[in-house]
C-alpha positions as CSV (number, residue, x, y, z in Angstrom):
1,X,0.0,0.0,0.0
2,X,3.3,2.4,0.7
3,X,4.7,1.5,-2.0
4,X,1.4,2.2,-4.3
5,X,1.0,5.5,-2.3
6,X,4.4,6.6,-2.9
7,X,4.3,5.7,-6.8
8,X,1.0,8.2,-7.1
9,X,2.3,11.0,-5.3
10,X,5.8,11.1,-6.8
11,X,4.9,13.8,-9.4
12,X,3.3,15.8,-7.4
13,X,6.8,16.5,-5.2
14,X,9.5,18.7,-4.3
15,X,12.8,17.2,-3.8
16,X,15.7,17.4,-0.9
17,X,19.2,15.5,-0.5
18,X,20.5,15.1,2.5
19,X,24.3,13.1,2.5
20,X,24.9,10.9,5.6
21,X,28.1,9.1,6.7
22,X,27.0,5.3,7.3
23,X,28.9,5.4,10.9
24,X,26.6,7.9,11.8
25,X,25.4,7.1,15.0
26,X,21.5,6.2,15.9
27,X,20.0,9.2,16.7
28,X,21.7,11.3,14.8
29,X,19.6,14.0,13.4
30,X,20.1,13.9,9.7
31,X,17.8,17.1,8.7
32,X,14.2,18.9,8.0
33,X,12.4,17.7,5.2
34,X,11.6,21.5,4.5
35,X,15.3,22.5,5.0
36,X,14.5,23.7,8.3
37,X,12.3,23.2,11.7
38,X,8.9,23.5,11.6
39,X,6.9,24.7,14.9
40,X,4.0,23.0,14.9
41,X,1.9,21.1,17.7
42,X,-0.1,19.3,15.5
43,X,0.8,16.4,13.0
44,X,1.8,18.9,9.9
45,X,2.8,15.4,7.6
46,X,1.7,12.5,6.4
47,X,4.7,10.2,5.8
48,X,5.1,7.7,3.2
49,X,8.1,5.3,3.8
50,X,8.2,3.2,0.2
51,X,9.6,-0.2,2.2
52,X,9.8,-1.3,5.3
53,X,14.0,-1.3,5.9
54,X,13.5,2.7,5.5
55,X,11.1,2.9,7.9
56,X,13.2,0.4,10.3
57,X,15.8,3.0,9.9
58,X,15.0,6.6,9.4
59,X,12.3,8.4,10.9
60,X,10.7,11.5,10.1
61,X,8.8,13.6,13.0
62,X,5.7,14.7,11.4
63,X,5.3,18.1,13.3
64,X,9.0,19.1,12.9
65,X,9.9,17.4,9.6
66,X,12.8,15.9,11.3
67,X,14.1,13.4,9.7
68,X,16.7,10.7,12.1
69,X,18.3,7.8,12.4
70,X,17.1,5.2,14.5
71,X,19.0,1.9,13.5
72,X,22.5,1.7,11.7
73,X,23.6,2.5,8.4
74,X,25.2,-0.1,6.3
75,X,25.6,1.4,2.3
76,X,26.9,-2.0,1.1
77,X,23.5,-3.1,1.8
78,X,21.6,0.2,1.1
79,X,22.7,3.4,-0.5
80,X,20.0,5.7,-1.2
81,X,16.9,6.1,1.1
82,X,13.5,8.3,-0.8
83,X,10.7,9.2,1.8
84,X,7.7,11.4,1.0
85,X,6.3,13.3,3.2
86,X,3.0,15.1,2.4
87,X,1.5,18.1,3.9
88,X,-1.5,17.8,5.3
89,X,-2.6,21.0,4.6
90,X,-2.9,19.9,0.9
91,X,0.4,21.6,-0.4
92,X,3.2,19.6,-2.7
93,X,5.2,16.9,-1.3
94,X,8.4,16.8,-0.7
95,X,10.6,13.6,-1.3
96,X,13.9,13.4,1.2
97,X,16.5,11.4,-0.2
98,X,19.4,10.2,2.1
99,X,22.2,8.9,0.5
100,X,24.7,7.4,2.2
101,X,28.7,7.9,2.2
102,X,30.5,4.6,2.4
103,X,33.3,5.2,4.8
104,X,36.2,2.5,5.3
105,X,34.5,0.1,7.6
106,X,35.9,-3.1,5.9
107,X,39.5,-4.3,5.8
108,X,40.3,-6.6,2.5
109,X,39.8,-10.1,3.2
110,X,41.5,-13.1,1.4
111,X,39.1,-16.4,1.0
112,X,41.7,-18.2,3.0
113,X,44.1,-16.6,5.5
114,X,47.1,-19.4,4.3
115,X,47.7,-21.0,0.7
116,X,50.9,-23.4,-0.3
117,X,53.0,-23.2,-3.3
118,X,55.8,-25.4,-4.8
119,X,57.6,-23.8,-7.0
120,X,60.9,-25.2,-9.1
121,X,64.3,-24.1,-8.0
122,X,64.6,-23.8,-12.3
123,X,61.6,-21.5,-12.3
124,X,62.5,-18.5,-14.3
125,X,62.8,-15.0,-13.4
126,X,59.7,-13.5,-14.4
127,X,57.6,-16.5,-13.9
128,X,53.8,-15.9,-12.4
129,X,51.8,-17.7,-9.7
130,X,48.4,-16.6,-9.4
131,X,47.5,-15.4,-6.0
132,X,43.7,-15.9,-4.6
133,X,41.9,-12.4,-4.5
134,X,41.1,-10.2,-1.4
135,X,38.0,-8.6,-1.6
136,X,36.4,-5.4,0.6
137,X,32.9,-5.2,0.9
138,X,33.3,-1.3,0.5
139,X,32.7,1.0,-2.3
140,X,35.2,1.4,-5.3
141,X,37.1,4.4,-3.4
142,X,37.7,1.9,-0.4
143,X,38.1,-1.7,-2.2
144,X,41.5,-3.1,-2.6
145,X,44.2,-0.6,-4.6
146,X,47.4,-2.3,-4.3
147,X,49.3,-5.8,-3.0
148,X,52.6,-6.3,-1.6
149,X,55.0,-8.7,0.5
150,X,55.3,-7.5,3.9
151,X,57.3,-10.1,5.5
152,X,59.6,-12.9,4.3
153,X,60.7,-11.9,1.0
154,X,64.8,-13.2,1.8
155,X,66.9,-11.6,-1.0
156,X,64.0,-10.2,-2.5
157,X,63.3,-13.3,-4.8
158,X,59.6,-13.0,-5.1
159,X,57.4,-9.4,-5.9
160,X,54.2,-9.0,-6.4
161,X,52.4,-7.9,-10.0
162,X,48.6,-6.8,-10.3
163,X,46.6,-6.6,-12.9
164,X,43.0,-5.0,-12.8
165,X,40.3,-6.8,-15.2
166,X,36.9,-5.0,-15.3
167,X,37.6,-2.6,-12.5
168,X,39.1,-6.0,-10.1
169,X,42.6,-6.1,-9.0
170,X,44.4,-9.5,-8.9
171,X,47.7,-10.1,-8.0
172,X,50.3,-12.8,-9.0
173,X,53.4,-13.8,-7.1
174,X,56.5,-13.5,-9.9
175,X,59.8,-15.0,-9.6
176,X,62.3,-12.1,-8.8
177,X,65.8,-13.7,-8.6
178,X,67.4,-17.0,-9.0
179,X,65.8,-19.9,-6.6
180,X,68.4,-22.1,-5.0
181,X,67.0,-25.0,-3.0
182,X,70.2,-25.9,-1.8
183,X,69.9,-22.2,-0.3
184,X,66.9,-22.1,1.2
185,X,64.1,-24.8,0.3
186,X,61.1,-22.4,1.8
187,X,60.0,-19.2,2.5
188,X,57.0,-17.7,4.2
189,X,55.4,-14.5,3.0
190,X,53.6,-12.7,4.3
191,X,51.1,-10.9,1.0
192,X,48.8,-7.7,2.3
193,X,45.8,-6.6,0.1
194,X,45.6,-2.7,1.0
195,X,42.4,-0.5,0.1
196,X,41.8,3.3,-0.2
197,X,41.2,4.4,3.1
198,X,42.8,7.0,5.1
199,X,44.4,5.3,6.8
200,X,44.2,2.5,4.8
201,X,42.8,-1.1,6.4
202,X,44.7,-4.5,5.4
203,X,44.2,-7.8,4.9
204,X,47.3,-10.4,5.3
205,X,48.0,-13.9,3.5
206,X,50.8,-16.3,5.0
207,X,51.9,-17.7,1.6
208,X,54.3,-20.6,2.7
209,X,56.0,-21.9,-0.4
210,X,58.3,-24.9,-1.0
211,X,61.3,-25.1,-3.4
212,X,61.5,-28.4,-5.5
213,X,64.5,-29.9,-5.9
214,X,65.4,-29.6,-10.0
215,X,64.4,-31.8,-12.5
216,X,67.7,-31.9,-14.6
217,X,67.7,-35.5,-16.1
218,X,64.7,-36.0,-19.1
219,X,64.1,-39.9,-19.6
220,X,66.4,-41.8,-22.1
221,X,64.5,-44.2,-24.7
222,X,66.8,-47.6,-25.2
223,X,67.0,-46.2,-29.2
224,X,66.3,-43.4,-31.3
225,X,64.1,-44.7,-33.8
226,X,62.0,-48.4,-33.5
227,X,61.5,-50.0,-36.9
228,X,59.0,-52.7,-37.0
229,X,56.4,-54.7,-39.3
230,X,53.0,-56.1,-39.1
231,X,51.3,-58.4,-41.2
232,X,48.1,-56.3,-42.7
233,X,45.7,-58.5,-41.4
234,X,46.8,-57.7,-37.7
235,X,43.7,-57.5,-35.6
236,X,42.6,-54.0,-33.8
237,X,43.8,-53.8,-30.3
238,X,47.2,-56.1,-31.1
239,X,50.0,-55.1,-29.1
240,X,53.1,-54.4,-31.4
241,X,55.4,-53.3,-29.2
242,X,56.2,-51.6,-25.6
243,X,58.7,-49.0,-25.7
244,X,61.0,-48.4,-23.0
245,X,62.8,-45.7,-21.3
246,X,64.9,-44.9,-17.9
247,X,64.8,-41.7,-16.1
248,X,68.1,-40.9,-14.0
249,X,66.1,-38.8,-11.3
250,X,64.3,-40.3,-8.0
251,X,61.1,-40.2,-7.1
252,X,58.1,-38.0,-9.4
253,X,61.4,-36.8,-11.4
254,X,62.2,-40.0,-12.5
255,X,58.9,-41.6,-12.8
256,X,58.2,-42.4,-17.0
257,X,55.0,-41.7,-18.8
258,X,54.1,-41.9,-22.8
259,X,52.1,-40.7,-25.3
260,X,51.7,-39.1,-28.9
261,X,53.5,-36.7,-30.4
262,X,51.1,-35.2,-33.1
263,X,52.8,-34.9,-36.0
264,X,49.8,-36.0,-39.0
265,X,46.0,-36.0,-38.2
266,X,45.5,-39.3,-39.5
267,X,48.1,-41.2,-37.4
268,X,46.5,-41.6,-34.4
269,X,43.1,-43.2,-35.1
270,X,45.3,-46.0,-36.6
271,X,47.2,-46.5,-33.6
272,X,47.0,-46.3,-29.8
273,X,49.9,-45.8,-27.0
274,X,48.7,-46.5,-23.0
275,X,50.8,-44.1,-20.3
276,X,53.0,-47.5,-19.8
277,X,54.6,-47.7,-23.3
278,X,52.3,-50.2,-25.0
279,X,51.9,-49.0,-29.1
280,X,48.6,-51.4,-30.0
281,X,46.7,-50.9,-33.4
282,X,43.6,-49.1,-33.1
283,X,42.3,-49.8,-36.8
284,X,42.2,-51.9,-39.5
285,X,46.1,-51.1,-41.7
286,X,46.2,-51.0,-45.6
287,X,49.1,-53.2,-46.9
288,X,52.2,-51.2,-48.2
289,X,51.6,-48.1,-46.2
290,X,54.7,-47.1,-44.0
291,X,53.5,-44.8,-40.3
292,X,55.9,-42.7,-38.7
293,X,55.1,-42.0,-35.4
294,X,56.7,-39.2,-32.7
295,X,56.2,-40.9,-29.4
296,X,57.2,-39.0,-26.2
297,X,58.7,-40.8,-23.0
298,X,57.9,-37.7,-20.0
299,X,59.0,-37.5,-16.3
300,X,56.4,-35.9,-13.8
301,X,58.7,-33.5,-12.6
302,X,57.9,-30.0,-11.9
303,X,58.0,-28.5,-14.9
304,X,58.4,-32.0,-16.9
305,X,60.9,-33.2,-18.8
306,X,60.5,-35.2,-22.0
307,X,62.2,-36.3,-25.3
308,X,61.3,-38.5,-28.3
309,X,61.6,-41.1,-30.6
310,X,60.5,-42.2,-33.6
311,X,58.7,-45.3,-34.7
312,X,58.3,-46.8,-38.1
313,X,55.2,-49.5,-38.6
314,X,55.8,-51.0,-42.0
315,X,52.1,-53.0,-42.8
316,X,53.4,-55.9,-44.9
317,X,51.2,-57.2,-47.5
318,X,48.6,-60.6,-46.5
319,X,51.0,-62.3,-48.6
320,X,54.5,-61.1,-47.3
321,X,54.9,-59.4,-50.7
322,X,57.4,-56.7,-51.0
323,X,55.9,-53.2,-50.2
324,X,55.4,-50.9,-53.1
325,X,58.4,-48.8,-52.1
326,X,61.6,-49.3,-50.7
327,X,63.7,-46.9,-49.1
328,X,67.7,-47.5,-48.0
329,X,68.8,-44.4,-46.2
330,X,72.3,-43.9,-47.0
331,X,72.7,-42.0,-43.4
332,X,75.3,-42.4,-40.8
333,X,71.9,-43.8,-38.7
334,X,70.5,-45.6,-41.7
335,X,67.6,-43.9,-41.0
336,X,65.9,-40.5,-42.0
337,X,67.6,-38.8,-39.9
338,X,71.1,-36.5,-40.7
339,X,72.7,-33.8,-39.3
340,X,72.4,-29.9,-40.9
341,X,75.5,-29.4,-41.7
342,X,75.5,-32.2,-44.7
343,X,77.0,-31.4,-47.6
344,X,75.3,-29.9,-50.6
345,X,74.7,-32.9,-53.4
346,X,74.8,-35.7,-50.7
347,X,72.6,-38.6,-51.5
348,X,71.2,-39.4,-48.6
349,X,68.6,-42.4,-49.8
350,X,67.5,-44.6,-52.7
351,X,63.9,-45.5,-53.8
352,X,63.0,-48.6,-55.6
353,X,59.5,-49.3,-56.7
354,X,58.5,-52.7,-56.7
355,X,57.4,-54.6,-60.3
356,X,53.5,-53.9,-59.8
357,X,54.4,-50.1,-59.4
358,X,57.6,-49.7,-61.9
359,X,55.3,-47.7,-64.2
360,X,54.3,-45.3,-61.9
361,X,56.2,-42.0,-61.1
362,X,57.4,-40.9,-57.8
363,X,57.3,-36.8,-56.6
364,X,58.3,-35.8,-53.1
365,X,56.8,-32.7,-51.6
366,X,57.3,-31.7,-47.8
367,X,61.0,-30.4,-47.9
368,X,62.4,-27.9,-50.7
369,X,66.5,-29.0,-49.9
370,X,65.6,-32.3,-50.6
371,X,65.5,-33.2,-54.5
372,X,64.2,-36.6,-56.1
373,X,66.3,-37.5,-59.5
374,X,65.4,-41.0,-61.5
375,X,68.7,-42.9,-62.2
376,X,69.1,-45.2,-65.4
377,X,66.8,-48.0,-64.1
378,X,63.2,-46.5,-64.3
379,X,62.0,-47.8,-60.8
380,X,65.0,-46.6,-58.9
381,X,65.3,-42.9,-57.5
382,X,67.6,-41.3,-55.9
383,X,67.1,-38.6,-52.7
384,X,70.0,-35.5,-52.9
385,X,70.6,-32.7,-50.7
386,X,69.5,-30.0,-53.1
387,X,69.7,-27.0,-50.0
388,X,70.4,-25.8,-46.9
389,X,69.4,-27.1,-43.6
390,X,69.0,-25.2,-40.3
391,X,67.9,-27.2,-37.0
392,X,66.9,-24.2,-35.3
393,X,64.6,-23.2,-38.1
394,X,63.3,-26.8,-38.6
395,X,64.0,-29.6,-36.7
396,X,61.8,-32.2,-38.7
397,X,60.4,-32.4,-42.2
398,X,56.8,-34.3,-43.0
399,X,58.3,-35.7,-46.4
400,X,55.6,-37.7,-48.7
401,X,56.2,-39.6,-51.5
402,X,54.0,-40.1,-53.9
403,X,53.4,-42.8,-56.7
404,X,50.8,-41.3,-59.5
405,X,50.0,-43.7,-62.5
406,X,48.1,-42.0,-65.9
407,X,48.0,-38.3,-63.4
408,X,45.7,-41.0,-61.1
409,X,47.2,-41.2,-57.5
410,X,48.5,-44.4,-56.6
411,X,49.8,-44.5,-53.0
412,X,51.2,-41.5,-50.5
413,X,54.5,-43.0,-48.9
414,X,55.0,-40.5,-45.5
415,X,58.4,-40.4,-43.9
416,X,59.5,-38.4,-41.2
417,X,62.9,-37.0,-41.3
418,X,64.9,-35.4,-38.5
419,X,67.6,-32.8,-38.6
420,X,70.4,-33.2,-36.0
421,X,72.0,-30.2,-33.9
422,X,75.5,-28.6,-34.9
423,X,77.1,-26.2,-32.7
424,X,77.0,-23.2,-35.8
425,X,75.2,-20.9,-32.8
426,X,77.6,-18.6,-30.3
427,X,75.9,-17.5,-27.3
428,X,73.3,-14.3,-27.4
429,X,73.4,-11.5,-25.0
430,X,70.9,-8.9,-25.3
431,X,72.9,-6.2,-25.5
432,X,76.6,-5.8,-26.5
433,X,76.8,-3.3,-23.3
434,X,74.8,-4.0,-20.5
435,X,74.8,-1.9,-17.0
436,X,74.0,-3.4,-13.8
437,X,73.8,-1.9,-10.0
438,X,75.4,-3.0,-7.1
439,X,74.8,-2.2,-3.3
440,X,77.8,-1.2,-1.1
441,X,75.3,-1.1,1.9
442,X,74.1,-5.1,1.7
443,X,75.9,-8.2,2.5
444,X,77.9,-9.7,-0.2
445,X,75.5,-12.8,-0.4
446,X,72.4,-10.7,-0.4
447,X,73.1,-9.1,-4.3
448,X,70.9,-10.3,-6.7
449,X,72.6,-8.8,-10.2
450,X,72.5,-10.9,-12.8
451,X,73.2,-11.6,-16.2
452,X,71.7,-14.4,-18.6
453,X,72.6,-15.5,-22.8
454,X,70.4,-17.7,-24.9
455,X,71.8,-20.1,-27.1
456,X,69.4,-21.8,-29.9
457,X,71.5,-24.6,-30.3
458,X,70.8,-28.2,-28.7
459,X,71.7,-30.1,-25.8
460,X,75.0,-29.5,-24.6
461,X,75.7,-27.3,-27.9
462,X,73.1,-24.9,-26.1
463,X,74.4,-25.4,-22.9
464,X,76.0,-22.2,-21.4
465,X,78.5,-21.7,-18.6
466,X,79.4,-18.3,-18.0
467,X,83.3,-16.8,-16.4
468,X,84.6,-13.3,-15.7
469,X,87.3,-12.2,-17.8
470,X,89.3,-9.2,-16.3
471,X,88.1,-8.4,-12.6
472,X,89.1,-10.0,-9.5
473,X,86.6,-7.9,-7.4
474,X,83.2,-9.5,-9.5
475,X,82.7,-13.5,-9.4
476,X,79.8,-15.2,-11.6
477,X,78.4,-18.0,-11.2
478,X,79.2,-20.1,-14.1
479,X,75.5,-22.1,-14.0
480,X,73.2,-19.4,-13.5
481,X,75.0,-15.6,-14.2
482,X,74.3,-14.4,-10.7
483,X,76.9,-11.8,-9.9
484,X,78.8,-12.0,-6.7
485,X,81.3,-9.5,-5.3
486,X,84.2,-10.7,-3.7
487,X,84.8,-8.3,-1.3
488,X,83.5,-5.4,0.1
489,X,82.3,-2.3,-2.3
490,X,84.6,0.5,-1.0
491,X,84.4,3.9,-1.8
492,X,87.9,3.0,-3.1
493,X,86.6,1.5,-5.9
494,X,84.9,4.7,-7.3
495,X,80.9,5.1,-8.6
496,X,81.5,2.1,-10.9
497,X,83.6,-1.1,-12.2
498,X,84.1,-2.2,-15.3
499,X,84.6,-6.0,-16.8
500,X,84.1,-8.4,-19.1
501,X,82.0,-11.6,-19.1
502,X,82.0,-14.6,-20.9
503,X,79.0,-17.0,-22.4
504,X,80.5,-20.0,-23.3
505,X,78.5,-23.1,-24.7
506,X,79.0,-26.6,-24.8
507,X,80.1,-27.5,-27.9
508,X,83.1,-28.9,-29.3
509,X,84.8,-26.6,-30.5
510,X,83.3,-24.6,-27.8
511,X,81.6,-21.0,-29.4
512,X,81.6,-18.1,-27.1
513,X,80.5,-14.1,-26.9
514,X,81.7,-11.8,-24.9
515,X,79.7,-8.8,-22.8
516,X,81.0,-5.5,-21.5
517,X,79.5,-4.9,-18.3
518,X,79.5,-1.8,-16.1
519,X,78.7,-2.2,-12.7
520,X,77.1,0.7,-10.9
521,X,78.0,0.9,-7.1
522,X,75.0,2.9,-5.4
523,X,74.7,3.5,-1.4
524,X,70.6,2.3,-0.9
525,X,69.1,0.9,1.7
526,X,72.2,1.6,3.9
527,X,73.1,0.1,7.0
528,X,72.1,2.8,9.9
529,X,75.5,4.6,11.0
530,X,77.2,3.1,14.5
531,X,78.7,5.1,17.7
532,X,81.9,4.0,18.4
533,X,80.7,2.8,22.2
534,X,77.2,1.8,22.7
535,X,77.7,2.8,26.5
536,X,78.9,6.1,27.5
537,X,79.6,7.1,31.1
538,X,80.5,10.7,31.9
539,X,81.4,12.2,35.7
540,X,81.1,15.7,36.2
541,X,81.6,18.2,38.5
542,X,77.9,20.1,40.4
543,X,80.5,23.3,40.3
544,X,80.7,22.8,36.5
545,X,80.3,26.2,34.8
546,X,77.1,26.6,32.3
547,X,79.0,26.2,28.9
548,X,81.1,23.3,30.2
549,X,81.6,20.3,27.0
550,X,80.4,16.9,29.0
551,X,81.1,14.4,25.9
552,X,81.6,14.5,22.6
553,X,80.9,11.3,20.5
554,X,81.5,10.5,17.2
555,X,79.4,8.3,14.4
556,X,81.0,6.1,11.9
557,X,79.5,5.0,8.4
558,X,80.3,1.5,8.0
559,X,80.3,2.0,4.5
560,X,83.2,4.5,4.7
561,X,84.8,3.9,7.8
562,X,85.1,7.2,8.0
563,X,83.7,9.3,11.1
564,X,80.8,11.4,9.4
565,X,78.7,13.0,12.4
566,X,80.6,14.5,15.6
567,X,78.4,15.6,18.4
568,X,78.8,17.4,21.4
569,X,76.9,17.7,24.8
570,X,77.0,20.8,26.9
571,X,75.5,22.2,30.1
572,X,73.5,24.5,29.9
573,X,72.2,24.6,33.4
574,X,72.7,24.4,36.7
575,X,74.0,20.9,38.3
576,X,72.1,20.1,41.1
577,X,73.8,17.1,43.5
């Protein structure tokens, strides 16, 4: 009935706002409808409250036009009152609206007040771990504006990165520095959520976080490349073979997994592979065809380590016959498989066709440095290096041969060939010239400079170690880059040092590049300056004279060793005994 009431008379009103704090107390008298008092001793409105929560909470006096407070505020769950209030004397309404001012009355709280994380000792810098949000009941001026690590953060290996998404604010913890298990194998933050109050309120989350020991051996497959062959009338579900592989690492690290590699859409409906190693068929085969499948032996290591071979299923005719082609690689392997460096005009395999398909001609599509030339007998073909190969800009080639009789196609042949790793890559730095900062006023073990190459080569041809040239005041760490002084950062030394460091890879011959690096040595976060004594003790005289020097004590920077502040104390009033 209010509500129908207050609907009618709304365009009959006048309007007034009043703006009220929510931690206004009960009682409080938030205003006259009219603007001011009214002195009347008899009822002078009629009220219409459109709900019942505004009548619960605000009241309006209908001789005065007072309007109070007589329960709490609360704008998260209301913001905006609108009461009428009618005269009775017949003139126009007039419709109070109280809105209410959120005020910081909610600190930011996380869904959990503790989370765990295990993170890799290998985990690169820059790496991201999704934090759980904090949220604050509060309005947008008061919800959460910023995260960071209060507590725990040793070396300064983890920080804190936000990102808003429609108008939110999550945070991610980011890998800051080289992890070292062998350092420290946990940490326990402590992450605060801060909002937009004055002062601000906080929210804290204990982030306790393991370090996992590295997982630095991937499993090893007995061989390279399986070869076998099935008669085409194997039935669906046979197991051809079980492939095997051994994992130097303990425990999840060295535990073995397989699956697919997906290297051609029609592969795997043919075949199947179970996590244990198991290759079964999955379909009936067509005799003659050749499959070459990428399988991949994994560790469950975190992150996981993996490598692959290849296996070729030759489906033999129902009567053993020879398959319609045959191909001799005339690799170091004897398989499709060389290295990228091979010489321009190599033959690397020969193709015969057998005496059912000696009519039909063979074209090979799938790599453009690999030509097919016909020799004198009309079914054999020869496979040449006709261009360059580069591993780092394709390490396998989908070849497919294909035997077309009358322009009609005969039979697709597919091979998968491999292109191994030559060290022909020197290590990358990023710049030719790179600058980095040092502290004088932190411990030697607590700077966190340091400097990293890439190399695209493979295995231990991509493998760097790094070495300091010319200093013996910087050390590197030859694994990692991480820059270590090797004594203290006088002022001796000047604003800056200068050196040389070298990326070196694996390789033999080993390839290298060299970096000039300029260190800048910067007084930050300094360690506070120390009296010489911690404990003075001064006797003086009760006839002392007003003037008289009682002690003077001096202040040393532990960064200079030099004295810096001298201070003395003097009387400068009477001595009483």
């Amino acid at each position: 009935m209010h509500l129908l009431l207050f609907a009618l008379l709304f365009h009959f009103v006048l309007g007034i706002t009043f703006v009220v704090p929510e931690s206004s107390p009960v009682g409080h008298v938030i205003g006259y409808v009219e603007g001011r008092p009214t002195l009347s001793t008899q009822p002078k409105y009629f009220v219409v409250y459109p709900d019942s929560v505004s009548e619960q909470i605000l009241r309006i006096d209908e001789k005065s036009g007072e309007i109070t407070l007589i329960a709490q505020l609360d704008f998260e769950k209301h913001k905006k009152f609108e009461i009428l209030a009618v005269p009775i004397d017949g003139g126009d309404g007039i419709q109070a609206t109280i809105e209410v001012e959120d005020v910081n009355d909610h600190a930011p709280t996380f869904p959990e007040d503790h989370i765990k994380l295990e993170i890799s000792e290998f985990a690169r810098i820059g790496a991201a771990y999704p934090l759980p949000r904090a949220e604050d009941s509060d309005g947008p001026t008061y919800t959460v504006q910023k995260y960071r690590i209060a507590q725990g953060n040793v070396n300064n290996v983890f920080k804190v990165a936000v990102r808003p998404v429609n108008g939110v604010l999550y945070a991610d913890l980011v890998v800051n520095g080289q992890l070292d298990r062998e350092y420290r194998d946990k940490y326990e933050l402590i992450v605060e959520a801060i909002d937009g109050g004055t002062p601000a309120k906080i929210g804290r989350l204990r982030v306790n976080i393991q370090i996992l020991d590295a997982n630095d051996n991937a499993p090893m497959f007995t061989k390279p490349r399986y070869s076998i062959a099935i008669p085409a009338n194997t039935s669906i579900g046979s197991q051809i073979l079980t492939l095997k592989a051994t994992d130097a690492d303990v425990e999840n690290n060295g535990k073995v997994a397989f699956r697919f590699q997906k290297t051609r859409s029609d592969i795997f409906p043919l075949f199947s592979l179970s996590s244990s190693g198991v290759l079964s068929t999955a379909a009936h085969l067509l005799p003659g065809t050749v499959h070459d499948l990428v399988v991949v032996a994994y560790d469950e290591g975190v992150p996981s380590l993996e490598t692959t071979a290849i296996v070729t299923v030759t489906v033999q005719g129902t009567s053993l016959t020879a398959p319609a082609v045959d191909i001799i690689w005339l690799t170091e392997t004897a398989t499709a498989h060389f290295l990228e460096n091979i010489t321009l005009g190599t033959i690397v395999a020969r193709l015969s066709l057998n005496e059912e398909q000696k009519d039909s001609v063979v074209t090979l599509t799938g790599c453009p440095s690999l030509c097919l030339r016909q020799s004198q007998s009309p079914s054999v073909y020869l496979l040449l290096v006709c261009g360059l190969f580069d591993r780092e800009s394709s390490p396998e080639y989908h070849l497919k041969f294909s035997l077309k009789r009358d322009d009609e196609l005969v039979l697709e042949h597919p091979v998968l060939l491999t292109i191994g790793d030559i060290n022909d890559n020197s290590p990358i730095w990023p710049h030719s010239h790179m600058h980095v900062t040092l502290n004088r006023s932190i411990a030697i073990s607590d700077q966190t400079a340091s400097l990293t190459a890439t190399d695209p080569d493979q295995g231990v041809n991509g493998r760097i170690r790094y070495s300091i040239l010319d200093s013996d005041i910087i050390a590197i760490d030859p694994d990692t880059g991480r820059l270590t002084p090797l004594k203290e950062l006088d002022c001796s030394l000047g604003q800056e040092i200068r050196f040389k460091v070298r990326a070196a890879d694996g390789g033999v011959p080993s390839l290298y590049s060299d970096l000039q690096v300029t260190a800048d040595l910067v007084d930050g976060y300094g360690r506070p300056p120390l009296f010489q004594k911690s404990l003075y003790e001064v006797e003086i005289s009760e006839e002392s004279e007003i003037g008289t020097c009682l002690l003077k004590v001096t202040i040393s920077s532990l960064v200079s060793a030099q004295p810096i502040i001298a201070r003395s104390l003097f009387d400068y009033g009477m001595i009483r005994s």
